[in-house]
C-alpha positions, 0 to 999 in steps of 0.5 A: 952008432949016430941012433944009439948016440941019439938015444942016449943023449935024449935020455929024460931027467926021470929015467936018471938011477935013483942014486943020482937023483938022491945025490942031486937032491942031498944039495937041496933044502928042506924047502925046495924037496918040498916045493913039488919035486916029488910030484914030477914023477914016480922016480922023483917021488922015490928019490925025494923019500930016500930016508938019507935025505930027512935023516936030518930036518933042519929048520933053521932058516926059518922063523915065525912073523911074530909080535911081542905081546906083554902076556903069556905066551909073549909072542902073537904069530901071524896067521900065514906064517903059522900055516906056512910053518904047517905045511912044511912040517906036513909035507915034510912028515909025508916025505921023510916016512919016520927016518928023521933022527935029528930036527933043528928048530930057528930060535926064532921060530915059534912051534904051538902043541900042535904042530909039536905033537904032529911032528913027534907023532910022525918022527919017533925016532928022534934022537936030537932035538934043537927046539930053542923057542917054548913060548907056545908049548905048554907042559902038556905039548912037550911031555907029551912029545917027550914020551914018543920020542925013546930014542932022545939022545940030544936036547938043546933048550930054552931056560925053564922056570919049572924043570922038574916035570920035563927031566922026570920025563926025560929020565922015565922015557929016554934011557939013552939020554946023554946031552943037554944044552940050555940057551938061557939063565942057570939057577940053582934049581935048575941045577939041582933038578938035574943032579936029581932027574938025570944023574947020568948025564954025559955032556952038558952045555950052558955057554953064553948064559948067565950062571949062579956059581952055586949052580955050577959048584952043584953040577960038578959036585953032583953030576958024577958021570958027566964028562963035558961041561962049556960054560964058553961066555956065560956070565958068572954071578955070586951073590953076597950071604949079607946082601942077598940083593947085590949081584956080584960078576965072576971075573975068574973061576976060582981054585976051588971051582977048577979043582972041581972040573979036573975030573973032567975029559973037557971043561970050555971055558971063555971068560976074556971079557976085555978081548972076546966079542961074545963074552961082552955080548953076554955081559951086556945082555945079562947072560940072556942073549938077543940073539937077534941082534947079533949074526945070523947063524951066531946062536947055532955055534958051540964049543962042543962039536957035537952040539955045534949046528 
């Protein structure tokens, strides 16, 4: 009886069932299933490639050591911290064998074509992609992504000057899309491009940005299919037909507007701009937020829970 206790007391960490050990590892980072587990031993290594462990890639902790230059692409990264950022995506890639269905980006972390094309080649089966920083990416790095990437459902971006060749390639590659959010400044254009690539679009995210209202009026005249719409903390802006120079703050959604969002199954909305903290941040910073001033963890929040990190 005392050996057959002794056996089982001296039991190694690598004769744990693999179950156990995936469960243990679920607590881990990103980072630290990266930092060598997997080489400890063989049954470490099957527990570390369990496809419930990179169902989701959260990278949201890490940012890029970058400078701000006055020239495209406005930031320069430091050579180390690009590689360190290579090497966690390769290690990464190596491990989660294609399982991974949702990767999360800092806003702060700054991918190049690179990096970008050799994680969409080894993650095809995306379906949600929160990729806030494009300052690297040319249109050639994202299309090129975009069209690996079928099963794209969810796409949280930045602001784009240019949105017509990345919404053609939604629309020609991802049949399942349904949901957008947009970290930045909502023209006209941008609204129209939508209306225009994307006519099915189900839930769509513009909180704490700076709208036009003409924009706004477009997506609910012509997004007919959409059924969820935040605008929680944007700021709202009109500009006078006579003085096309004068900028005009929307303090309150008007009767035509919220007649329009009653087809709606949800319309979130925050304009308290004398009692809540984000909506003054918004306006302070013209609808384009520094998030970099503000809380840790603050840019992941949102009204709809699905985009909610």
């Amino acid at each position: 009886m005392e050996e057959e206790y002794e056996s089982r007391r001296m039991r190694r960490w690598e004769e744990l069932d693999t179950d156990i050990l995936v469960r243990i590892f679920q607590k881990f980072s990103v980072f630290e299933l990266t930092s060598g587990l997997a080489h400890v031993c063989r049954g470490w290594r099957a527990a570390c490639c369990d496809p419930i462990l990179w169902k989701t890639l959260d990278l949201s902790h890490m940012r890029s050591s970058f400078i701000k230059i006055p020239l495209e692409p406005y930031v320069y990264v430091e050579r180390r911290s690009d590689e360190a950022l290579t090497r966690i995506l390769k290690l990464s890639m190596n491990l989660s064998g294609g399982n991974t269905r949702t990767l999360i980006f800092h806003f702060n972390l700054f991918l190049s074509d690179d990096q970008l094309t050799y994680t969409a080649e080894r993650c095809p089966g995306l379906r949600r992609v929160v990729l806030p920083a494009w300052n690297r990416i040319k249109k050639t790095g994202i299309c090129k992504a975009i069209r690996i990437w079928n099963d794209l459902e969810s796409l949280t971006m930045p602001s784009i000057a240019n949105p017509p060749y990345l919404l053609t390639e939604i629309a020609k590659n991802c049949k399942n899309f349904k949901e957008l959010k947009i970290m930045g400044p909502f023209e006209v254009f941008f609204a129209n491009t939508l209306i225009t690539c994307l006519p099915n679009l189900k839930i769509l995210s513009l909180r704490c940005s700076a709208i036009k209202r003409e924009a706004l009026v477009k997506i609910l005249d012509g997004l007919q299919s959409l059924e969820v719409l935040n605008i929680s903390h944007s700021h709202l802006v009109e500009y006078n037909s006579w003085q096309p120079q004068q900028k005009v703050i929307v303090r309150e959604l008007d009767k035509t507007i919220m007649e329009k969002t009653t087809r709606l199954k949800r319309f979130l909305t925050c304009m308290e701009h004398k009692t809540c903290l984000m909506c003054q941040r918004t306006e302070n910073d013209e609808g384009i937020v520094r998030w970099y001033k503000y809380e840790e963890g603050e840019w992941k929040v949102d009204e709809v829970s699905s985009l909610h990190l």
